[in-house]
N, C-alpha and C positions, 0 to 999 in steps of 0.2 A: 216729455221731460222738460223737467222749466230749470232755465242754463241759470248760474251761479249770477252774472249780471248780464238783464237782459237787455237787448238793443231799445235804443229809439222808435225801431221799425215794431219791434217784435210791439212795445207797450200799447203802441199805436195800435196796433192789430187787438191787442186785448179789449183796451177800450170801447173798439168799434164791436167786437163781440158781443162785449155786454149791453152798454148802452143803446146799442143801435139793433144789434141784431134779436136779443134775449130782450128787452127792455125797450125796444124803441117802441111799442105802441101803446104806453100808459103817456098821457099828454101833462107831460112834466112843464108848471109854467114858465120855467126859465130856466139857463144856464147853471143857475145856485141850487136847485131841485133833482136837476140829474148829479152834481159834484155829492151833496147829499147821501142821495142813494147808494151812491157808490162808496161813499166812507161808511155809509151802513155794511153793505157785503164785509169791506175791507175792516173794518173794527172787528166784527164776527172773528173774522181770520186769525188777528193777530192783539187778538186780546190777550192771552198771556206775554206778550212784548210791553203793554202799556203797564206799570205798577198802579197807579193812580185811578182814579172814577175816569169814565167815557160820558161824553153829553148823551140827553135823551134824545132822540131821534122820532119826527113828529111827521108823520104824514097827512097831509090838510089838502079838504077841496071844499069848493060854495057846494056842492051838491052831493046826494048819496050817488052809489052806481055806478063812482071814478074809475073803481079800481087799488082803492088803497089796499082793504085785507089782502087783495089778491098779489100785489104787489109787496107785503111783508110776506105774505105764506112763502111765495117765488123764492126769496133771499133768504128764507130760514133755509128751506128746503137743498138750496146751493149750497149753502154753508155748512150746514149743519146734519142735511138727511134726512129731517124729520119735520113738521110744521110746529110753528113758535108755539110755545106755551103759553096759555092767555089765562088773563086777570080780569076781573071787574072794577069800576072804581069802587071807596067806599064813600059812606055817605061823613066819616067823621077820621077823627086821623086814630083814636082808637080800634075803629076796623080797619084804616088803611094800614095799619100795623099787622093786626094780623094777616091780611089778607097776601101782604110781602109777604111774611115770612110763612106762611104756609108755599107762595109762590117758589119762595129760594130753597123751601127743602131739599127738590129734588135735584139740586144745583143746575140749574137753564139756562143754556146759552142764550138765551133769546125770550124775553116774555114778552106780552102782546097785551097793552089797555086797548078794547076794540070797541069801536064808532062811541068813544068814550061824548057824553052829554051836556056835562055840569062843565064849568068853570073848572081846571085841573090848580086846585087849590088845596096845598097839604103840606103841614109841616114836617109829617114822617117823611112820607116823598121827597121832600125839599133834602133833607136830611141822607137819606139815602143815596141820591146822587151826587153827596161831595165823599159816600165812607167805600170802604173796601171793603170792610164787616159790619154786617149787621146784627144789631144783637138785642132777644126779647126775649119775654120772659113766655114757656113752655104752657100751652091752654092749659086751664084746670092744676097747673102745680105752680110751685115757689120756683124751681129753677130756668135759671138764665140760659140760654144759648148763645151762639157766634156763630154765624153762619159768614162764608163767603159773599161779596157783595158785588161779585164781578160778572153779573148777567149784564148784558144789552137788553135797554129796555126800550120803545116802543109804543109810541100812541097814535092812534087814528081818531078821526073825526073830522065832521064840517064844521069850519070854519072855527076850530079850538081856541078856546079863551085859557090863557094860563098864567097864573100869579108872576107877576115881579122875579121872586127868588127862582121861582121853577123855568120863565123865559131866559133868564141868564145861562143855566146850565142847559138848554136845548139848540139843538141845528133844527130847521123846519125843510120838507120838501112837499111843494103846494104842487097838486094838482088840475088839472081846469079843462076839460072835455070842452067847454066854450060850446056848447048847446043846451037844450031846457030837458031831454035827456037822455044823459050820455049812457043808460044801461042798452041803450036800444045801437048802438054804434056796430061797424060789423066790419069784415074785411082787414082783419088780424092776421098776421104772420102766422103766430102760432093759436088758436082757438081754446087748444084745450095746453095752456101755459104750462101748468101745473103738472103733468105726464109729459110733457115735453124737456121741461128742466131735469124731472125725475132722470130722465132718458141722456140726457147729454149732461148729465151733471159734473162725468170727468173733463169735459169742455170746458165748461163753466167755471171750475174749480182750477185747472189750468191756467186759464184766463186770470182767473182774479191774484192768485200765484204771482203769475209775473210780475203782477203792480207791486203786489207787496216783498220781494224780489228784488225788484228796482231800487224799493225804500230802502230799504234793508240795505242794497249795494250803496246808495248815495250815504249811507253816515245817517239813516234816519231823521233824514230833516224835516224842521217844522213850516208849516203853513205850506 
């Protein structure tokens, strides 16, 4: 049960849950990368509280084999139950058009651009993360749609290069194994993450509760 306002003690204890216990062994390279991550879980949660777009949420490492997909599957999978729904880039903003809105039909919590390549340069995109609604025109006919525009979106890759407009609307969380390579690392808490979150996901969802709990009791405050 997650109490109406929880203590100092209790937050403390969530935080250490997640970050440390669920999440301490993807090698976040700073303080700003775990804060990050964690407003990833928490935006999931309490996105019907925010009326407005949420920033894109960017997981960055110098090398393959960090750990980032496995680290979005983890947070969808908590949040949401199910692993994130993923996108390709496209190569022009005509197909990154379509390629959203084929994404938003099924209305998703969560899409996923993964080990994304190019330079993340797109007008639609750019576009997209300031609207609530999106709206195109239906393949092969004349009529327009509106779709909801309230997914978390999601990008991975090394070392991502992204435009001007599209780094303003992003928070980044880099990751950094700091060896030549980190798929060969071993001696994890949990091995197999993924069945482990599955398994303790009323934990986990507890946990992240409280933080947003807390917000909620403080008057929603910013920063």
């Amino acid at each position: 049960i997650v109490p109406e306002r929880p203590t100092r003690d209790l937050v403390a204890a969530a935080v250490e849950k997640l970050l440390d216990d669920w999440l301490g062994d993807f090698p976040f390279a700073d303080e700003a990368a775990r804060a990050h991550v964690l407003a990833l879980l928490i935006t999931l949660i309490v996105r019907d509280l925010v009326p407005g777009p949420v920033p894109l949420f960017v997981v960055d490492a110098p090398q393959p084999g960090t750990g980032k997909s496995l680290l979005v599957s983890a947070i969808a999978l908590a949040a949401t139950g199910r692993p994130p729904a993923a996108m390709t880039e496209g190569r022009d903003d005509d197909e990154w058009r379509k390629r959203i809105t084929a994404a938003l039909l099924p209305s998703p919590a969560l899409v996923l651009l993964d080990n994304i390549r190019a330079r993340l340069d797109s007008g639609a995109f750019s576009a997209l993360l300031t609207s609530t609604t999106w709206e195109d025109r239906v393949l092969g006919q004349t009529r327009i749609i509106a779709l909801p525009a309230t997914a978390v979106w999601v990008v991975t890759g090394n070392n991502v290069l992204l435009s001007n407009e599209i780094a303003r609307r992003s928070v980044v969380a880099r990751l950094d194994a700091q060896c030549e390579q980190p798929w060969r690392r071993e001696g994890f808490r949990h091995p197999e993450l993924l069945a482990w979150t599955r398994e303790h996901r009323h934990i986990l969802l507890a946990a992240a509760l409280t933080l947003c709990r807390a917000w909620v009791a403080e008057g929603r405050p910013r920063g």
